[in-house]
C-alpha distance (Angstrom), angle and dihedral (degrees) to the residues before:
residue distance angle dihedral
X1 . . .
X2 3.88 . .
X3 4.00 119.2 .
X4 3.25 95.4 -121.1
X5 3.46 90.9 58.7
X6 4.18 93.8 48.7
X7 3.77 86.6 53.1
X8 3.63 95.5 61.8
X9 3.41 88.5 45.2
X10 3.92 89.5 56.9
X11 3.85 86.3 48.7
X12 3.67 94.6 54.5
X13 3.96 89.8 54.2
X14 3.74 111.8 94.7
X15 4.22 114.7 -131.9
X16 3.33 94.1 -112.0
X17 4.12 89.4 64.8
X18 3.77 92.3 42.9
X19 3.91 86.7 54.4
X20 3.74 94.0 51.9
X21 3.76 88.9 48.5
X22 3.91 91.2 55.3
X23 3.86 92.5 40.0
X24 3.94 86.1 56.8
X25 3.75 98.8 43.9
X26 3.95 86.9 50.1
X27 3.45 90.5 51.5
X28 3.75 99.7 48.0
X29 3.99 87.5 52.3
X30 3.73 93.2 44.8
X31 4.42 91.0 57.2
X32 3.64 87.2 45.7
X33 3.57 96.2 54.5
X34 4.16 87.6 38.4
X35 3.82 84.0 56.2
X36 3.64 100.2 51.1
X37 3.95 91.5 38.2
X38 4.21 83.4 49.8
X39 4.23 89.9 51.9
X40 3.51 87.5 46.2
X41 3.61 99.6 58.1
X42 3.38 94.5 43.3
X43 3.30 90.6 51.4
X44 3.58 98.3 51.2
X45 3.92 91.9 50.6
X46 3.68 94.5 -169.8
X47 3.76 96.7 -176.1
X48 3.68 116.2 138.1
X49 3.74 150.2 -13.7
X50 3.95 99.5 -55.2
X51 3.86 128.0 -82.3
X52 3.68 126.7 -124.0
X53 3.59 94.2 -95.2
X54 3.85 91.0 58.9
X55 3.48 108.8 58.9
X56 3.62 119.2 -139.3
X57 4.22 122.2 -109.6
X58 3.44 115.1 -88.3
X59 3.57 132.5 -149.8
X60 3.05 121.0 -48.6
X61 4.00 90.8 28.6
X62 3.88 101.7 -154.9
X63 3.46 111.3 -91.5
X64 4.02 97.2 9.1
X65 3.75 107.4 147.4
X66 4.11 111.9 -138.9
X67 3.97 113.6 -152.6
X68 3.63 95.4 -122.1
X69 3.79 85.9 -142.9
X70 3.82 92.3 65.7
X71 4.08 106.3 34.0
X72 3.76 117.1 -156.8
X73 4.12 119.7 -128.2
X74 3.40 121.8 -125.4
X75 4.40 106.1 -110.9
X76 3.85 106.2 -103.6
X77 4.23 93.1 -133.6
X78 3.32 122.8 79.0
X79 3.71 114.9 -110.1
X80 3.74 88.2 -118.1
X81 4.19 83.8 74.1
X82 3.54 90.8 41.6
X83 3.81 93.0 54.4
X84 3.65 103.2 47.1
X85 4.09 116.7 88.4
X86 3.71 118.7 -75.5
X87 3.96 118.0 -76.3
X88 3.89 133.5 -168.4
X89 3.99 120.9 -142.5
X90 3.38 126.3 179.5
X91 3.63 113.1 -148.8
X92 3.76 131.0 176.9
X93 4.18 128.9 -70.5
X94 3.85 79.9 41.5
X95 3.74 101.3 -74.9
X96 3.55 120.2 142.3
X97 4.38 117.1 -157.1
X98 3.91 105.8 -135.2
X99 3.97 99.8 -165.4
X100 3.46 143.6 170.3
X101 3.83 134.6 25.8
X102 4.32 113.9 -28.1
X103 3.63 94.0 -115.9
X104 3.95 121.9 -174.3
X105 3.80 110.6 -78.3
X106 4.00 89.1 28.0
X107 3.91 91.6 117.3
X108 4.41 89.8 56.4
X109 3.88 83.3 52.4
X110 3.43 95.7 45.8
X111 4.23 87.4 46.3
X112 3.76 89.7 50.3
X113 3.81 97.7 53.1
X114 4.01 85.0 40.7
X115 3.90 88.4 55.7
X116 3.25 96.4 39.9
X117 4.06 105.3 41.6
X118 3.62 98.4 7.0
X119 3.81 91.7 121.5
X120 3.80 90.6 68.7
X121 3.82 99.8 47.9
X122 3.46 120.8 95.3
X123 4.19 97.6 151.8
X124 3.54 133.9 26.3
X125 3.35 111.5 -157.6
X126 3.88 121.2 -156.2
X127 3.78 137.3 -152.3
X128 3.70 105.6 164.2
X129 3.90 139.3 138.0
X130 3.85 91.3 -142.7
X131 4.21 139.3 -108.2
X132 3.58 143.1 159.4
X133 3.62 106.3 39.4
X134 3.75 87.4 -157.4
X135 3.29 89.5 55.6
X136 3.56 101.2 51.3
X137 3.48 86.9 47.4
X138 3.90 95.2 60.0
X139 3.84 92.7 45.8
X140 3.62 83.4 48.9
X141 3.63 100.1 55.6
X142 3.87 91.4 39.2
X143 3.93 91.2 57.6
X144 3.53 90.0 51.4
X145 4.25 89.9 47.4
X146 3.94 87.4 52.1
X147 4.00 90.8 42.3
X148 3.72 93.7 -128.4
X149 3.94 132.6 159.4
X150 3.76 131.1 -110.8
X151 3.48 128.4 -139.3
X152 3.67 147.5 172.3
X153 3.62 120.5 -161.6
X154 4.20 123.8 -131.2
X155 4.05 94.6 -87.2
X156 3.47 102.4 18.0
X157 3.78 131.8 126.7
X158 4.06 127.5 -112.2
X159 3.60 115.3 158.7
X160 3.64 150.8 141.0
X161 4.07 103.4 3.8
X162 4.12 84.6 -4.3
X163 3.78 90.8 102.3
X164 3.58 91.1 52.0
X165 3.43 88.6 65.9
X166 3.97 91.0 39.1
X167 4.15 94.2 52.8
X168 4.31 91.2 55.7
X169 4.36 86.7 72.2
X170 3.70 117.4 106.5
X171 3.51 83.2 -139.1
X172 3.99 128.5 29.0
X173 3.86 134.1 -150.5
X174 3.51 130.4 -179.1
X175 4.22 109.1 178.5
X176 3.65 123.3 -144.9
X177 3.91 105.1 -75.8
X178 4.17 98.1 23.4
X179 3.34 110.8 152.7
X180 3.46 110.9 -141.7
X181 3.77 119.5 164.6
X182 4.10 140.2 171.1
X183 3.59 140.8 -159.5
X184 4.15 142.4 159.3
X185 3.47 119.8 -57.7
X186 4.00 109.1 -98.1
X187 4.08 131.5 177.7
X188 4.31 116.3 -110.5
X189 3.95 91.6 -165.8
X190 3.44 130.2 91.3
X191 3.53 104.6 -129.7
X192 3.92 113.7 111.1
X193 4.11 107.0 -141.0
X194 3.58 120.7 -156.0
X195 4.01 112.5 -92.5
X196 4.06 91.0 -103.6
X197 3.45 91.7 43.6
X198 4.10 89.1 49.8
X199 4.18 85.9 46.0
X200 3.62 89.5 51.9
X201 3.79 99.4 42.1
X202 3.49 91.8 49.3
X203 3.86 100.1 51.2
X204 3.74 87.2 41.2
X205 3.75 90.8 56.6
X206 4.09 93.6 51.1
X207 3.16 93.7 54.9
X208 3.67 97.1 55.8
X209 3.49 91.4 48.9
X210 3.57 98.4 36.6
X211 4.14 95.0 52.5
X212 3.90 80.9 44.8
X213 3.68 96.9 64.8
X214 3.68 92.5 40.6
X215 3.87 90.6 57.0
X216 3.49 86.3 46.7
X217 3.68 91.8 58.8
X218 4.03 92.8 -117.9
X219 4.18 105.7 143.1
X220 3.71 112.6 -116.9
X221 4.58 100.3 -106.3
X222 3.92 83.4 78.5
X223 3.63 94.8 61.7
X224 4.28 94.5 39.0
X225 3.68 92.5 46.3
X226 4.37 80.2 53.9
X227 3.91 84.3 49.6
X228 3.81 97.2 49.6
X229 3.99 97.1 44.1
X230 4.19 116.0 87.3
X231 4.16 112.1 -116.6
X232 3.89 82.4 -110.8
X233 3.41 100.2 55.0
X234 4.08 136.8 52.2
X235 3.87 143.8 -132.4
X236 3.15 108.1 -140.6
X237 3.76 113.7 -152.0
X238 3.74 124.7 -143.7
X239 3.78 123.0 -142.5
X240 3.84 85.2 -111.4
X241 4.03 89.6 57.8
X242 4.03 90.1 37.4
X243 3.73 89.4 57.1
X244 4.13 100.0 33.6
X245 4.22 84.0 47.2
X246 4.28 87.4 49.3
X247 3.62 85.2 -125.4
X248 3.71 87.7 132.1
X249 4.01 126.6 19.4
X250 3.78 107.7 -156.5
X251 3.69 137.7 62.4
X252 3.59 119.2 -99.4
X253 3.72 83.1 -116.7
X254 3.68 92.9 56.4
X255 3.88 93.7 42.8
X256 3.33 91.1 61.9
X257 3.73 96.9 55.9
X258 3.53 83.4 59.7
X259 3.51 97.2 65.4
């Protein structure tokens, strides 16, 4: 067909069938790009605060940006300690070392020890990457039941659901150099949920978390700097922010008397 011919065609079209022609093109491109933003949520699956069998960002996260006016330290364990399940040790003055990654079924180790040498613990003491965020909750919760304190030691490790944990102590330390860190809520497994099954997941999971903290007494900017921050990357909180967010409840100064 020659162009001149296709133009008088055009011509002889009235505006109001050019307009549905447009409307329909735009809405063909607007379900393809639903479907493709759809598969990509779903595939995504960012549900909740890692699994075992996703391991947790270490430090540096790629592409975490460090305020240069508050530099981060480096976490004294190796990440081989940080990796390996959850473990419980009861050390002396009453403080028990929660370390390692908060693997499913941490939370019935943690009650066990609790039940069965809860009358010596006074602290537990954390160094941990992060996990289960149903986990963490439970040992959270439990902490709080057995009005214990928190604590994270100068060079230590709290991140991802860490602070979770952290936040259930009647009292809260952070030393100087803790590295406590948070970021979105993301799934470890491999399964692949549907996109309203991710949506729902997802919002089901902040709100656990989120009316957590709040019974917890933690102020809300802790929790929305979480929401804003990728699952590969970490906020790293300042001992300003710990203290201003409630996350912790003593001076550095006084935390370390506490040692």
């Amino acid at each position: 067909m020659k162009i001149d011919e296709t133009i008088g065609r055009l011509k002889r079209l009235d505006d109001g069938a050019l307009m549905r022609a447009m409307f329909l093109s735009l809405l063909s491109l607007t379900v393809i790009f639903l479907i493709v933003d759809v598969h990509e949520i779903a595939t995504k699956s960012q549900l909740s605060i890692a699994a075992p069998s996703r391991a947790p960002p270490f430090l540096p996260p790629a592409g975490t940006t460090v305020d240069p006016n508050r530099p981060t330290a480096t976490p004294a364990s190796p990440i081989e300690d940080l990796t390996k399940a959850m473990t419980f040790n009861l050390g002396p003055g009453g403080s028990m070392l929660a370390e390692g990654t908060i693997d499913l079924g941490a939370a019935l180790r943690f009650a066990r020890e609790i039940e069965q040498r809860g009358e010596y613990v006074r602290t537990v003491e954390l160094n941990s990457p992060g996990g289960s965020v149903d986990d963490a909750l439970a040992i959270s919760k439990l902490i709080r039941e057995k009005r214990l304190n928190t604590k994270v030691a100068s060079r230590a490790l709290c991140a991802s659901s860490c602070p979770v944990i952290l936040s259930g102590g009647i009292e809260r330390f952070a030393e100087t150099d803790a590295v406590v860190g948070v970021h979105q809520l993301f799934s470890g497994t491999d399964d692949r949920p549907t996109a309203e099954e991710a949506m729902a997941s997802a919002q089901s999971a902040t709100a656990r978390v989120a009316r957590h903290l709040d019974a917890m007494g933690i102020a809300a900017g802790l929790w929305f700097h979480a929401l804003e921050t990728p699952s590969d990357h970490l906020y790293y909180l300042t001992a300003q922010e710990m203290a201003e967010f409630r996350l912790t409840t003593k001076a550095l100064a006084s935390a370390k008397k506490n040692k």
